[in-house]
Phi, psi and omega in degrees: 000317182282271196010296182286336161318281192315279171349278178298003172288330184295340163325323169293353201283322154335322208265269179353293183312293202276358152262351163293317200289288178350318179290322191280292190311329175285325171282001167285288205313322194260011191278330167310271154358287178318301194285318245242323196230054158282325176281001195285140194240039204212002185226131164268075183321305188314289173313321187276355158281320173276345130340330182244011196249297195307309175311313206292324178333287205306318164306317172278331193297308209287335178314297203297268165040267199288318181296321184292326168294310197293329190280304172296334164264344170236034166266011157279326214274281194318327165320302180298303166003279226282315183291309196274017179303331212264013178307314195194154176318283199297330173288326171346293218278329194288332214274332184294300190347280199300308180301339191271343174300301220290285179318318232007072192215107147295322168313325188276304237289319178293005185248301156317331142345272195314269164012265203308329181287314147340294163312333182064033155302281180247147171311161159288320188317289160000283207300337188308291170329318183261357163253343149295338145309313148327296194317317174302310175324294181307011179293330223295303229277345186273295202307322202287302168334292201317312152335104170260110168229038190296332166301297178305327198341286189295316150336304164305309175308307180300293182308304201297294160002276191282315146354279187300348183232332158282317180312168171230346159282152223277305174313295179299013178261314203294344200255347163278325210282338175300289181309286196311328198269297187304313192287338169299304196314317191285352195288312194311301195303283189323331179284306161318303213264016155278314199287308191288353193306286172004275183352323186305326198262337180289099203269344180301312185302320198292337161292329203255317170324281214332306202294317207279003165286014165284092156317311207288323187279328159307318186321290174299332167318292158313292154351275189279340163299334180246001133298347171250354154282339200093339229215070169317299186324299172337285150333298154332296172267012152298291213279343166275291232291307145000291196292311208266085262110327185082016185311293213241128178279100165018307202268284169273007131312337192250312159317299190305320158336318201261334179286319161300303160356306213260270235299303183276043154251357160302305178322254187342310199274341171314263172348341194260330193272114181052049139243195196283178211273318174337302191287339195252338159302304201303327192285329183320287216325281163356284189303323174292313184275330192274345212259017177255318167327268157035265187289330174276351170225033176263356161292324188263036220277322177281351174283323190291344185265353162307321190285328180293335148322281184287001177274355193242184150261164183244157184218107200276288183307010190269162149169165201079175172307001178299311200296319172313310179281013176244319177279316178333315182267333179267015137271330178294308177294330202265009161259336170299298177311311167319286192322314176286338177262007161237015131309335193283303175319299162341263203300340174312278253273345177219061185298334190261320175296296174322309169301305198288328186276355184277325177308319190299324190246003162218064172315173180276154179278161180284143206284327159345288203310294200293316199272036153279358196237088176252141204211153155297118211260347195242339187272152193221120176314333186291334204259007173298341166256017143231066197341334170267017161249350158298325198263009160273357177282317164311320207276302149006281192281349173315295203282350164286311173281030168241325192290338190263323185299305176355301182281331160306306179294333184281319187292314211294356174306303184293324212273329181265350206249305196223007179292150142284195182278353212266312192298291129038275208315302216298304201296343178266358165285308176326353187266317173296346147334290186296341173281331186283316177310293189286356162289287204304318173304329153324305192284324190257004164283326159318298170019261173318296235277321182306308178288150190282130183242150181270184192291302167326265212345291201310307187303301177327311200276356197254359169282314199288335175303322209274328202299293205305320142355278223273355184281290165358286186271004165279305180319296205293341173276341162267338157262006194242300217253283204300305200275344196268319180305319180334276191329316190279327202266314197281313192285346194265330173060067185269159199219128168244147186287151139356286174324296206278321179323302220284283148012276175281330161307281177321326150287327191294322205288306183299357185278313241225343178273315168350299206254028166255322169273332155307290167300003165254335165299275183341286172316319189242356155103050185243116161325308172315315166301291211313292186293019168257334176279318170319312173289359157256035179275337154308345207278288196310318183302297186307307192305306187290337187286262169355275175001289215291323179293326175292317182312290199317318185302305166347288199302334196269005181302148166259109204202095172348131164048048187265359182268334172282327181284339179279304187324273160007290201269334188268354175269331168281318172301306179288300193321316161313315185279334181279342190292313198294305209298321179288001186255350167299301187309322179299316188309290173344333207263033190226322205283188191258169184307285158012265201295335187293302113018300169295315167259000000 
């Protein structure tokens, strides 16, 4: 139990990072003020910092908390989602919406993009739909702030506790980890807006509050304050908490709001740098709707606050800052959404125009260029703190190495029967493809592996270990064995007959059908394959057999070298037979214990 503790503690490190700069950034901004009233004896500096350094503390660990819970309890969910991006533009936009509520990061969503595109899952155009969609998603943590429910705060913490530390189920730890992580964000937001109450009477702050009624200067304000936490969301609810204090007014809420949009595409374009041209179109794309969202409705700053004004409640009997704090932050927040579900609205319609300028402003590299470079085309460091979409990002790259094992099994016949050594050489670079591919999958199933995972996760990830292994190892009996018999047929200046080619051509084929539906079992986690390769173990057999009765009929032809040339050919047969037995095992690690046990 502390084991899963620890684990999900590492999960924090994010917060921790993003609250030291947070920490710094309020103490540049606030040392004019500070330097200016030292003598005021009447502000407790010290005390009202670490009081407000601490809420946020308490405030981002419970942010992480709850996001590490909702991903484990809805990431099979976000899976099925995720299979169903390509129907239509508008399922696009509900479907980033939701998975980016659930991650709450548009930058990983866009990164699962770059994947599907890759893959030749979905179109840019699609992705498009679905990073507006994002935009939206991230509203939900401003909706969520926005709640005062701070009398519950610790209650939730307490229960969310005893959930997370009694339980043994796996799920009821992740739905405590949830309720603890939510009632801390509400414990924090209470602690912070306790440190800041002073403040109220303070007119150098309320005067330096004053200037972000500049949109264009609230903007760039923000803007660059959430590039450097990284976090709209984060921002988003600094800037409620703000509010519901009387700090910050309607009038420079909805500008700091909309800048922040702009500040976290720094996360995406970060990300981007020197990855494939996919990844650096999705961050444009990103990057593009929010700073044109922006720009296009920063003339209109009194219409959104107006529609956030009739979206909310009033509180009539208020006045003064009270009525700001009471009213402010479920405006801040119901202006945050607006802005993003009607940009969203907007931009559906020209989803296809968008995708051609981002092609347009990052065309493909020449084919030359790209295949000198070989990499893992699918795993991505952002997605490692949701393990179930890290480990489909693997299942992904599986089917990226399978395609080079693929390419391998089709050449290597021709290459040993009538090939030469130039050909031989080629089949045998190719393994280094595979070696590297399998390193890398390596490295980042460690990753995962890192992350607090659930019982399914673990069981996933140690298939996914043995699958890719046994993959491994077909590249290395083709590049070790196969290529090495080649080698032995040009020096031996061995003749394989007609008859027998059409033999070993026939089997490599049913060999190369194995390990092709063993790697689409694997990649897409289909059971329907997996038991086609199993089920061809009579196949495979009959097939070895038959070989082995044409070699004995073979041996006695009068024929140069037939005894080294039969040696040849009944050695190209166990190999073949050893190829089937790792793709049966690869299969196998997709079927249930049941059926594995049967075959």
């Amino acid at each position: 139990m502390l084991d899963a503790y620890l684990k999900q503690s590492q999960t924090t490190t994010g917060a921790t990072v993003a609250l030291g700069i947070v920490g710094a950034l309020l103490g540049v901004i606030a040392w004019p003020a500070l330097a200016a009233t030292a003598s005021d004896a009447g502000m407790n500096w010290g005390g009202m910092t670490m009081e407000l350094l601490g809420g946020l503390a308490l405030f981002l660990y419970g942010m992480t908390q709850m996001e590490t819970g909702l991903k484990a309890v809805a990431g099979e969910r976000m899976k099925s989602i995720l299979a169903k991006l390509t129907v239509n533009r508008f399922a696009g936009v509900g479907t980033g919406a939701v998975v980016t509520a659930v991650i709450q990061s548009s930058s990983v969503t866009t990164v699962l993009l770059v994947g599907f595109i890759s893959a030749g899952l979905m179109s840019l155009p699609q992705s498009v739909g679905v990073i507006i969609g994002a935009k939206i998603g991230t509203t939900i943590t401003g909706q969520i702030v926005a709640f005062k429910i701070t009398k519950a705060a610790l209650a939730m913490v307490a229960i969310g506790f005893g959930m997370l530390f009694v339980s043994k189920n796996e799920k009821i730890k992740a739905y405590g980890g949830m309720l603890m992580g939510l009632g801390l964000v509400f414990f924090g937001m209470h602690v912070m807006g306790e440190a800041m109450h002073p403040l109220r009477s303070y007119q150098p702050f309320l005067d330096l509050m004053q200037t972000m009624t500049n949109p264009l200067l609230a903007v760039l304000v923000s803007a660059i304050f959430t590039g450097i936490i990284q976090s709209s969301s984060a921002t988003t609810a600094i800037i409620i908490v703000m509010a519901s204090q009387g700090f910050i007014s309607l009038d420079a809420g909805v500008p700091l709001v909309m800048g922040a949009n702009i500040g976290t595409c720094v996360t995406a374009m970060l990300a981007a740098i020197g990855k494939p041209r996919e990844a650096v179109r999705c961050a444009i794309v990103h990057t593009g709707l929010a700073t044109t969202g922006v720009l296009m409705w920063l003339p209109f700053v009194s219409v959104i606050r107006d529609v956030a004004v009739a979206m909310s409640p009033v509180y009539p009997g208020l006045s003064g800052i009270e009525l700001l704090a009471a009213e402010t932050p479920r405006q801040i927040a119901n202006a945050h959404t607006f802005f993003n579900v009607a940009n969203g609205c907007i931009f559906i319609w020209f989803t296809t125009y968008i995708a051609r300028a981002a092609e347009w402003l990052v065309p493909d590299k020449p084919l030359e260029e790209e295949a000198m470079i070989v990499r893992t085309k699918f795993l991505q460091e952002e997605l490692l703190t949701t393990p179930t979409l890290a480990l489909d990002s693997v299942r992904m790259e599986v089917m990226h190495m399978g395609e080079t094992v693929n390419a391998m099994l089709k050449g290597i016949m021709p290459a040993i029967i009538k090939g030469d050594i130039k050909a031989l050489e080629e089949i045998r670079q190719m393994d280094d493809t595979v070696d590297i591919l399998h390193a890398g999958i390596l490295d980042y199933l460690a990753k995962i592996s890192r992350q607090p995972l659930l019982e399914e996760q673990t069981k996933e990830l140690m298939q996914l270990m043995e699958a890719v292994s046994n993959l491994e190892n077909i590249g290395d009996i083709v590049e070790t064995n196969l290529v090495a018999l080649g080698h032995d047929r040009i020096k031996d200046k061995i003749q394989v007959s007609e008859q027998t080619q059409g033999v070993l051509n026939g089997f490599q084929a049913a060999i190369s059908k194995a390990v092709a539906a063993a790697v689409m079992a694997v990649a897409q986690s289909n059971e329907r394959s997996a038991q086609i390769v199993t089920g061809m173990k009579d196949e495979i057999n009959r097939i070895a057999d038959s070989a082995a009765t044409h070699e004995a009929r073979r041996l006695v032809a009068e024929e140069p070298n037939r005894i080294l040339a039969y040696t040849l050919e009944v050695e190209i047969i166990e190999k073949q037979k050893r190829i089937y037995y790792f793709a049966k095992r690869m299969a196998k690690t997709v079927l249930p214990t049941v059926l594995q046990q049967r075959n």
